[in-house]
KEKE-3310 file (N, C-alpha, C; in steps of 0.2 Angstrom, whole numbers, plus 5000, padded with zeros to 4 digits):
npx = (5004:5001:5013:5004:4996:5000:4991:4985:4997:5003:5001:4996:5002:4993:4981:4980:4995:5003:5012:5030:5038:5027:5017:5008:4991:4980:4976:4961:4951:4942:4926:4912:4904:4890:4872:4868:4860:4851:4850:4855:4873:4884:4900:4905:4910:4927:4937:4949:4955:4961:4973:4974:4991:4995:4996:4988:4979:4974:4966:4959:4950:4942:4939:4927:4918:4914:4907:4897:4892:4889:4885:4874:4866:4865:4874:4879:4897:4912:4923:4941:4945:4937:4925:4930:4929:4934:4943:4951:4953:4957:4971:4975:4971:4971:4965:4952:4950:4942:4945:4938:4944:4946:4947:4955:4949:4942:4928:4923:4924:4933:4938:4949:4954:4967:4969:4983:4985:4971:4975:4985:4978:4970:4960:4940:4933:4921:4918:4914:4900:4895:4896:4909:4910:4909:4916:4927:4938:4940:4946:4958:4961:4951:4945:4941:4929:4923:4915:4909:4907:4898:4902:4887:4888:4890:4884:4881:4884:4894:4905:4904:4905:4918:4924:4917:4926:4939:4941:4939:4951:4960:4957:4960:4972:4979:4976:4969:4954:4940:4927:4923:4908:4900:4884:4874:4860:4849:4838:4829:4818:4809:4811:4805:4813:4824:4818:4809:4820:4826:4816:4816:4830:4831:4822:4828:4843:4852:4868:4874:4871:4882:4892:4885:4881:4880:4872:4876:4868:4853:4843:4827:4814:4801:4784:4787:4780:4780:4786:4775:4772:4784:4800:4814:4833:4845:4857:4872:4871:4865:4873:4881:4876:4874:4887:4886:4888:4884:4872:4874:4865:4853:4850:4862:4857:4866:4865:4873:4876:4863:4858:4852:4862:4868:4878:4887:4894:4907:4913:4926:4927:4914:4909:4898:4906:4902:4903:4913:4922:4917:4920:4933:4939:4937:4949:4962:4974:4991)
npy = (4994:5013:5025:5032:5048:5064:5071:5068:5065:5073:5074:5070:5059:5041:5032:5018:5005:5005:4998:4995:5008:5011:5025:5032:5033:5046:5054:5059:5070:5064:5058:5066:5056:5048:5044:5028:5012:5010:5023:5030:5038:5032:5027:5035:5026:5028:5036:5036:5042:5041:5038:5023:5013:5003:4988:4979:4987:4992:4979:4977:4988:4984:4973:4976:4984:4974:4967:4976:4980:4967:4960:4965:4974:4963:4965:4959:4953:4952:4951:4942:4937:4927:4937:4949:4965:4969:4981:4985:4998:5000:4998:5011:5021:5031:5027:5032:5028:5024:5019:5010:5014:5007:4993:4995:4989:4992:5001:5012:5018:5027:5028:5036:5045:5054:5066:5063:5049:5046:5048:5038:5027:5028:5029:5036:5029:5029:5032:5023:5021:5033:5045:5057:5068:5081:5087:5088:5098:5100:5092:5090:5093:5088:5075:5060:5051:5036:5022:5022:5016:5011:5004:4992:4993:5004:5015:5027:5042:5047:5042:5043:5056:5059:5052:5064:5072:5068:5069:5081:5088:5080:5086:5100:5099:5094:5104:5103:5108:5101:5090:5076:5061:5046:5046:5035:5026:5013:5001:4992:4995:4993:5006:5016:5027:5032:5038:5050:5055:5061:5068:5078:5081:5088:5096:5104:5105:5105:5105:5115:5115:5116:5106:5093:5075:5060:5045:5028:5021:5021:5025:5024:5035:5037:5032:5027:5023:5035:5038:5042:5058:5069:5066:5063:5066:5057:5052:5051:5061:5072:5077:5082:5091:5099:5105:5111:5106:5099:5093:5081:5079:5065:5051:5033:5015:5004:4989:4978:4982:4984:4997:5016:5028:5043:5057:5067:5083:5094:5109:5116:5130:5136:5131:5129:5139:5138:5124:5117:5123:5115:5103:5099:5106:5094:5086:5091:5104:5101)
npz = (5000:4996:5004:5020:5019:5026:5032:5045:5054:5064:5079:5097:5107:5107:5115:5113:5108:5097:5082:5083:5073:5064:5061:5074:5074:5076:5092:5104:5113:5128:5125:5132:5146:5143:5146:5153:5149:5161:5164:5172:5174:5165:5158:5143:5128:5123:5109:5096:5081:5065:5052:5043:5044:5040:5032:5040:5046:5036:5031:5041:5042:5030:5034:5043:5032:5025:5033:5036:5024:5018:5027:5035:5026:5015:5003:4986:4986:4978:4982:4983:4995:5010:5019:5020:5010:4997:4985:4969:4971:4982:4988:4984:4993:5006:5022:5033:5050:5062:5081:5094:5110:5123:5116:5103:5091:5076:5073:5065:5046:5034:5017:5007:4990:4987:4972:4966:4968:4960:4949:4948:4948:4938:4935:4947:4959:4958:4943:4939:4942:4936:4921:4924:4916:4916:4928:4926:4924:4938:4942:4945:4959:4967:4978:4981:4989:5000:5004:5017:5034:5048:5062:5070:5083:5088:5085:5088:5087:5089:5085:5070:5068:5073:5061:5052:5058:5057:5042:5040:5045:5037:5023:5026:5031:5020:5007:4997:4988:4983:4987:4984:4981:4982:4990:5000:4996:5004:4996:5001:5005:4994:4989:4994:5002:4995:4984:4992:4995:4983:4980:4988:4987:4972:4974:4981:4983:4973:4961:4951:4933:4928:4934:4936:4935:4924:4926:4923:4927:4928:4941:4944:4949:4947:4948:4958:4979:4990:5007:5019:5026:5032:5027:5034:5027:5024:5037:5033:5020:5023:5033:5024:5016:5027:5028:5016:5005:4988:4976:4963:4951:4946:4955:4952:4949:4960:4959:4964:4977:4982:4982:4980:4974:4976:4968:4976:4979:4986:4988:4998:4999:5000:5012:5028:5039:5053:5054:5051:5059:5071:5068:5066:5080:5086:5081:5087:5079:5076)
capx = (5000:5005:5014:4999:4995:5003:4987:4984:5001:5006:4997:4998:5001:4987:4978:4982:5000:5005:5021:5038:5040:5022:5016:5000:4985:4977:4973:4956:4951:4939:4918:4909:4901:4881:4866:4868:4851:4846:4847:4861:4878:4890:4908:4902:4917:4932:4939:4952:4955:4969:4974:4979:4998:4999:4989:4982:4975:4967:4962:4950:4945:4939:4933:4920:4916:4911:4903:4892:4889:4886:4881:4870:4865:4867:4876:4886:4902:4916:4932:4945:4945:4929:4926:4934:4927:4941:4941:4957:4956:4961:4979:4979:4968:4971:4959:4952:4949:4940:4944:4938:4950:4949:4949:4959:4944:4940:4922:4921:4930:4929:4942:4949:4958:4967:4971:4986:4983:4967:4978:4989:4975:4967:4950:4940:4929:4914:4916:4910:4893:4893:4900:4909:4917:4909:4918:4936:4942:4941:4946:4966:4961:4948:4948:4936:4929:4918:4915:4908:4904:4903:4899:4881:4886:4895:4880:4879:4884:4902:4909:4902:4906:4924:4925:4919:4933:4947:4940:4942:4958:4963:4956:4962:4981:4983:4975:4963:4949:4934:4927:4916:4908:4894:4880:4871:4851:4845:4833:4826:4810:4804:4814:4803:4815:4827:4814:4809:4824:4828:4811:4820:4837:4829:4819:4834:4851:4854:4872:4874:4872:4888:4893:4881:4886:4878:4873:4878:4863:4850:4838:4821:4810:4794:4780:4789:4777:4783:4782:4768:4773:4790:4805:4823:4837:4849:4862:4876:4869:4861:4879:4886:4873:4874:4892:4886:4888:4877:4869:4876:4859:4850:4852:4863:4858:4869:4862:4876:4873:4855:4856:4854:4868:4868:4883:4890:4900:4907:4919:4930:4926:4908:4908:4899:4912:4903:4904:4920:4925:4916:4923:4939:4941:4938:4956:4966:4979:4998)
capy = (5000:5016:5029:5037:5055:5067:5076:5066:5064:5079:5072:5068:5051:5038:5028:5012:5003:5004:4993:5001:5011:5011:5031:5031:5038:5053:5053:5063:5070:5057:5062:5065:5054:5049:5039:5021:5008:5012:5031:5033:5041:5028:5032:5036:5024:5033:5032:5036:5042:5044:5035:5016:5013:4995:4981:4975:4993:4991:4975:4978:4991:4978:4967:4982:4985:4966:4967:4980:4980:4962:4954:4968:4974:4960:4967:4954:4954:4946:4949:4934:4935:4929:4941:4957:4969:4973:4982:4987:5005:5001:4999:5018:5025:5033:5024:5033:5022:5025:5014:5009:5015:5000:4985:4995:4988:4998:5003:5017:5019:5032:5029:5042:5044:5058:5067:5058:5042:5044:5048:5033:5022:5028:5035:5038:5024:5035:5032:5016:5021:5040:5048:5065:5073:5091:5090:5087:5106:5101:5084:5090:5096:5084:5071:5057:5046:5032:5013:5025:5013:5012:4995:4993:4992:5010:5019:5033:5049:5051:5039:5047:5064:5057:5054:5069:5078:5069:5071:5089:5089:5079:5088:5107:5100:5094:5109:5102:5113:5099:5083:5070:5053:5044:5044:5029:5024:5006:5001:4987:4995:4995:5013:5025:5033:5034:5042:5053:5060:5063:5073:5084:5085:5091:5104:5112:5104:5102:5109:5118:5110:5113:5100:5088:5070:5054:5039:5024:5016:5028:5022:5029:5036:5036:5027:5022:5025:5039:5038:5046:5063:5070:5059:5065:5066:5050:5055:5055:5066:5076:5079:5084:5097:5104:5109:5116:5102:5101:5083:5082:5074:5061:5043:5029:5010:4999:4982:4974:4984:4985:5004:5022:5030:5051:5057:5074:5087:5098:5114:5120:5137:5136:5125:5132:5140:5134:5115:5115:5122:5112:5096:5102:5107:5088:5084:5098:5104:5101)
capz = (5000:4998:5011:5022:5017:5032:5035:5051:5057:5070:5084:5103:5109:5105:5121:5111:5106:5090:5082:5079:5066:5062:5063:5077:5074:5078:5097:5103:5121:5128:5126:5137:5148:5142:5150:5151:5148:5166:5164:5177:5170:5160:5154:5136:5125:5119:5103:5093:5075:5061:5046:5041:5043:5036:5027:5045:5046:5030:5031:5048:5039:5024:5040:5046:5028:5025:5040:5036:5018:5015:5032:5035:5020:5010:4997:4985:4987:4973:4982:4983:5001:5012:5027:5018:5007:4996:4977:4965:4973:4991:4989:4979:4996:5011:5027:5038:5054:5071:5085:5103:5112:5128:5113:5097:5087:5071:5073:5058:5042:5027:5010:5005:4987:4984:4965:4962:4969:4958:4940:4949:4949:4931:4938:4951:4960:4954:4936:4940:4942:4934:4918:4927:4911:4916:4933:4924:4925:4945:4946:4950:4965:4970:4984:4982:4999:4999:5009:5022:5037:5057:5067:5072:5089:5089:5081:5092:5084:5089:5078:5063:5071:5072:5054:5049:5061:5054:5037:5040:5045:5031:5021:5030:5028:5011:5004:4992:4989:4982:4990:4981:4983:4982:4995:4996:5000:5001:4991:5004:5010:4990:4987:4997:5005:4989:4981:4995:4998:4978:4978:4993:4982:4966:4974:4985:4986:4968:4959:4944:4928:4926:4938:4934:4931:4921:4928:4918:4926:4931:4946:4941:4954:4945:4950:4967:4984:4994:5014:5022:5033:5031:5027:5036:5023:5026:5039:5030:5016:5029:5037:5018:5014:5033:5028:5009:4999:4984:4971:4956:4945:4945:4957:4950:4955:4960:4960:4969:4983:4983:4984:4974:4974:4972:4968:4981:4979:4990:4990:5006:4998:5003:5016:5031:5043:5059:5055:5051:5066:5075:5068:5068:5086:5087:5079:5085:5077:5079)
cpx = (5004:5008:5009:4998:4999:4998:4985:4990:5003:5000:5000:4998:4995:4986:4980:4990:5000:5014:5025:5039:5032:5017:5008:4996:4982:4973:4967:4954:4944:4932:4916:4905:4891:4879:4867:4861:4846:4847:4852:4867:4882:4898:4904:4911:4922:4934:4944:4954:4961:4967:4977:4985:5000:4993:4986:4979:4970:4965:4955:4947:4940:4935:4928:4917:4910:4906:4896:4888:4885:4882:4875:4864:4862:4869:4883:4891:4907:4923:4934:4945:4938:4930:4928:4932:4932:4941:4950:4956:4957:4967:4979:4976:4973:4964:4961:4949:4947:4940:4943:4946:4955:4953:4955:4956:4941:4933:4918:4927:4927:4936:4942:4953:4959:4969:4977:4986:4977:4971:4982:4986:4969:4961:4947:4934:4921:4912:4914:4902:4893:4898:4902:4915:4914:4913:4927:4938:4943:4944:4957:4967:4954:4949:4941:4935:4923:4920:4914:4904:4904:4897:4895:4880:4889:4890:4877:4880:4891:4907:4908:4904:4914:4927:4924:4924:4938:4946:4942:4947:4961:4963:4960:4970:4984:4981:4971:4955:4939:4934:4921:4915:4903:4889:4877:4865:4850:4840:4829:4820:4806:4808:4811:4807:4821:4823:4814:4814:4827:4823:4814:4826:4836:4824:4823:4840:4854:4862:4871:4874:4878:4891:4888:4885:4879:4878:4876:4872:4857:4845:4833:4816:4803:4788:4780:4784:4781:4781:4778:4772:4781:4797:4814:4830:4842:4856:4868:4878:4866:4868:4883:4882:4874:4883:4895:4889:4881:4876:4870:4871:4858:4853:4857:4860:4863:4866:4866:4875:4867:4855:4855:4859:4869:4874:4884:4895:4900:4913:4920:4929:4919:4905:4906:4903:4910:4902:4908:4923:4925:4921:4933:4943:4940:4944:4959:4973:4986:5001)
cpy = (5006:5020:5033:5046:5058:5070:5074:5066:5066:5077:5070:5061:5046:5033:5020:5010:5002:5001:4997:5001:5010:5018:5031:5037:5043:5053:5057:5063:5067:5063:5060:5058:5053:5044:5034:5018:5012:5017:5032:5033:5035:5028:5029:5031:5031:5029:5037:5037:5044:5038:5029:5017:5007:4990:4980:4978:4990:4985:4974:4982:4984:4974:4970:4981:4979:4967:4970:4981:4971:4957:4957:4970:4969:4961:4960:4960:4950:4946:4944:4931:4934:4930:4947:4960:4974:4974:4984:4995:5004:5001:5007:5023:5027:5030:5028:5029:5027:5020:5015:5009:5008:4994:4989:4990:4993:4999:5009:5016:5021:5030:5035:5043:5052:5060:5063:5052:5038:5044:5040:5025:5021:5031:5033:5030:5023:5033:5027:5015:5029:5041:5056:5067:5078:5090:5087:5093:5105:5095:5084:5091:5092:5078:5067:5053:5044:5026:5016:5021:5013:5006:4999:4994:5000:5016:5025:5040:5051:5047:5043:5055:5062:5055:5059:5075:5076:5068:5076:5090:5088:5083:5098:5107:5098:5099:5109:5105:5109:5091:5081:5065:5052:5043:5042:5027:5018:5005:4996:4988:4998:5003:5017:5030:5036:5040:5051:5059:5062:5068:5080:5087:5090:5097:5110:5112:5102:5107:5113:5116:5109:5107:5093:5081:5065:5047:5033:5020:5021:5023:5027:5029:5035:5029:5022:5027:5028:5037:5042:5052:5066:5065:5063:5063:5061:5054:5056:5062:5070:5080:5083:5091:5101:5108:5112:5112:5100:5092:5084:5077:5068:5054:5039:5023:5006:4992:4978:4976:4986:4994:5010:5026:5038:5054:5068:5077:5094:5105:5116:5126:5141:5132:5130:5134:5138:5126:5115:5115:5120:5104:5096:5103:5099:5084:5091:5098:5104:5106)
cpz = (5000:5004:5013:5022:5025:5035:5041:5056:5063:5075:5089:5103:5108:5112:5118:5109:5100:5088:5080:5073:5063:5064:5068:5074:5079:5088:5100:5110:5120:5129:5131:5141:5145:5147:5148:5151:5155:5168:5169:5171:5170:5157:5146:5133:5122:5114:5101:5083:5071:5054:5046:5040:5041:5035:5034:5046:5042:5028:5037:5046:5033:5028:5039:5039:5026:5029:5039:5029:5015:5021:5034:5030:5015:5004:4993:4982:4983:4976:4984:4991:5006:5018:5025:5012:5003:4986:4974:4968:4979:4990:4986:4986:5002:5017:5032:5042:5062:5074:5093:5103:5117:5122:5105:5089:5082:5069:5069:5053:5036:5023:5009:4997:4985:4976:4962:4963:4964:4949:4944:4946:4943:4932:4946:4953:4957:4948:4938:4937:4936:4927:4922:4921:4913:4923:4930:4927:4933:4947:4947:4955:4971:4975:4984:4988:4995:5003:5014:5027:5046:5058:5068:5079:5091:5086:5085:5092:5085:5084:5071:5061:5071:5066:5050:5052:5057:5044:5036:5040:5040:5025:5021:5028:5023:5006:4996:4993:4987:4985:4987:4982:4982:4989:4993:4998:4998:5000:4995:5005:5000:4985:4988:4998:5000:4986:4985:4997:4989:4977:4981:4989:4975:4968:4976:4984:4978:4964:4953:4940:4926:4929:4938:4932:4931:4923:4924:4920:4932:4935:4946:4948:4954:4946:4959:4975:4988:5001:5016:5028:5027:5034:5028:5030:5026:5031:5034:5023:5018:5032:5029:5016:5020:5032:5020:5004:4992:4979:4965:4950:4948:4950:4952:4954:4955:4963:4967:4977:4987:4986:4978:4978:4971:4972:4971:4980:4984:4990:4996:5003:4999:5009:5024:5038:5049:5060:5054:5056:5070:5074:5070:5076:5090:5085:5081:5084:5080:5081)
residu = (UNK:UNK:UNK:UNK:UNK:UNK:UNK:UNK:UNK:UNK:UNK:UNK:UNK:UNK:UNK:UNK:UNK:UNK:UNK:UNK:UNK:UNK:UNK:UNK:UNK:UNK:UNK:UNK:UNK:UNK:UNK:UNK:UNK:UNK:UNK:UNK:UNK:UNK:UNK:UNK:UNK:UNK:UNK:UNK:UNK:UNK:UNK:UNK:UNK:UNK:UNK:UNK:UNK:UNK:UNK:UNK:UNK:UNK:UNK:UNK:UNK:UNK:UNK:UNK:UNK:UNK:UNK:UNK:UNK:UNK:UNK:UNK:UNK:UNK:UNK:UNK:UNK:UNK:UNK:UNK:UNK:UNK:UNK:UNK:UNK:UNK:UNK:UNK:UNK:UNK:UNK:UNK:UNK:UNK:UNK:UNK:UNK:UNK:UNK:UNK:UNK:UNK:UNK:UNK:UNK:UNK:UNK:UNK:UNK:UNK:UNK:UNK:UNK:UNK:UNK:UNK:UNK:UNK:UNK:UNK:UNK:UNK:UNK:UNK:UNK:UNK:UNK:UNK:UNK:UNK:UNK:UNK:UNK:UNK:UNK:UNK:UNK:UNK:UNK:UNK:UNK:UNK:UNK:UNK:UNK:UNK:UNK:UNK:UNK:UNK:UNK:UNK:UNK:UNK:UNK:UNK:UNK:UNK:UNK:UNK:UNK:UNK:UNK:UNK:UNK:UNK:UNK:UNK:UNK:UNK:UNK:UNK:UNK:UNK:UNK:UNK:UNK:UNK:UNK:UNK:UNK:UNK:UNK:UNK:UNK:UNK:UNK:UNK:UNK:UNK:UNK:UNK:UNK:UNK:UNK:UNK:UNK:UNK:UNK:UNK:UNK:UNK:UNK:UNK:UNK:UNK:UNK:UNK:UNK:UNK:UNK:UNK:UNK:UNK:UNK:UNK:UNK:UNK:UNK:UNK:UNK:UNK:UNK:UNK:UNK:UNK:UNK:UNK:UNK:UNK:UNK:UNK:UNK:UNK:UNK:UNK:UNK:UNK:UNK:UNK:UNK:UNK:UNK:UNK:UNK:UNK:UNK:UNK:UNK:UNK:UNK:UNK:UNK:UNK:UNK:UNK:UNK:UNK:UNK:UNK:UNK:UNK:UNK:UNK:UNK:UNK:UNK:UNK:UNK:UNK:UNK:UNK:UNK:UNK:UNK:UNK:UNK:UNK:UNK:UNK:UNK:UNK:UNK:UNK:UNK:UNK)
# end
């Protein structure tokens, strides 16, 4: 794999051991305390975030992903290994990794690929699913993320909140100015909420046509039953708009994954200043 980007690197001491000459991950003052089952105070877990420093990194991440996309989900999966969710663009990424601090268990993880790792590796994961020839003129400066996952047992808001801190930072110290990727909706409940929430994209969150990209396999929403009431936008699409990210056209489906898939894009030049800060002041700086 290659050598891990520096954006995470200047950091304090990590709660967990890391092996010699293996750079640690980003260490993070411990959250507060919340209410445990029976409503008295708990030590809330603590955790840890930073980037994979060697194939055992990025294969527990591969673990979780497995874990989540095809045990959960059910999504087939063709790679050579059974238990790990692994494609021809992980070796060219960057992994970002959240782990319980007690066990050193990785409990979140986003990919990250930056611009030259993506000319390294001939395209983007994206083309997969989308044509994006109108966002060429930005794609030198672009930073794709995606396989965005956190254990079911950990689904309590700071792990997710910790991926988009050292998101930020990553993003803050290499100095790239756009972030894109695919957010993803399951199709399990029929595609209501797919639907639902591209009724909501298309009336407010939508980019400029300039930015527009092509599915290669478009997921048509027509004639799909809507929920009844008001339908909340999928958190982590919900978390990309809250910091001025905009939809670039139309669903793609991905069968294998039993999902639609909206393809996001985001400038740090619009991006609102007080979520950043916020995230941020949860990696602080070297």
């Amino acid at each position: 794999m290659p050598a891990p980007s520096h954006a995470l690197a200047d950091a304090t001491a990590p709660a967990v051991p890391v092996p010699a000459g293996i750079q640690p991950a980003v260490a993070l003052p411990a959250l507060p305390a919340q209410p445990g089952p029976a409503g008295g105070p708990q030590p809330a877990p603590r955790y840890l975030v930073g980037l994979a420093r060697d194939r055992d990194d990025v294969r527990a991440a591969q673990r979780l992903r497995h874990l989540v996309f095809a045990g959960e989900m059910g999504a087939r999966l063709d790679g050579p290994e059974p238990g790990l969710d692994t494609d021809a663009f992980d070796e060219h990424c960057d992994h970002l990794l959240v782990r319980e601090e007690t066990t050193g268990e990785v409990v979140g993880t986003y990919r990250i690929l930056p611009p030259d790792r993506a000319a390294a590796a001939g395209r983007l994961y994206s083309e997969t699913e989308f044509d994006l020839t109108r966002l060429a003129p930005l794609r030198h400066d672009l930073v794709e993320v995606g396989r965005s996952c956190v254990h079911p047992a950990h689904r309590n808001g700071a792990v997710i909140a910790l991926i988009w801190a050292g998101l930020a930072r990553y993003m803050t110290r290499t100095g790239h100015e756009w972030l894109a990727g695919c957010c993803s909706i399951p199709l399990a409940d029929g595609g209501a909420l797919a639907a639902a929430t591209w009724d909501t994209v298309k009336a407010k969150h939508l980019a400029p046509e300039e930015h527009w990209v092509t599915p290669h396999r478009l997921w048509n929403s027509d004639g799909v039953p809507r929920p009844e009431g008001r339908t909340p936008l999928p958190a982590l699409l919900r978390g990309y708009i809250r910091l001025g990210a905009q939809v670039c056209g139309a669903p793609a489906h991905d069968p294998d994954f039993g999902v639609a898939d909206l393809y996001v894009l985001l400038s740090l030049r619009r991006t609102d200043p007080r979520y950043l800060r916020h995230f941020l002041s949860l990696v602080p700086a070297a």
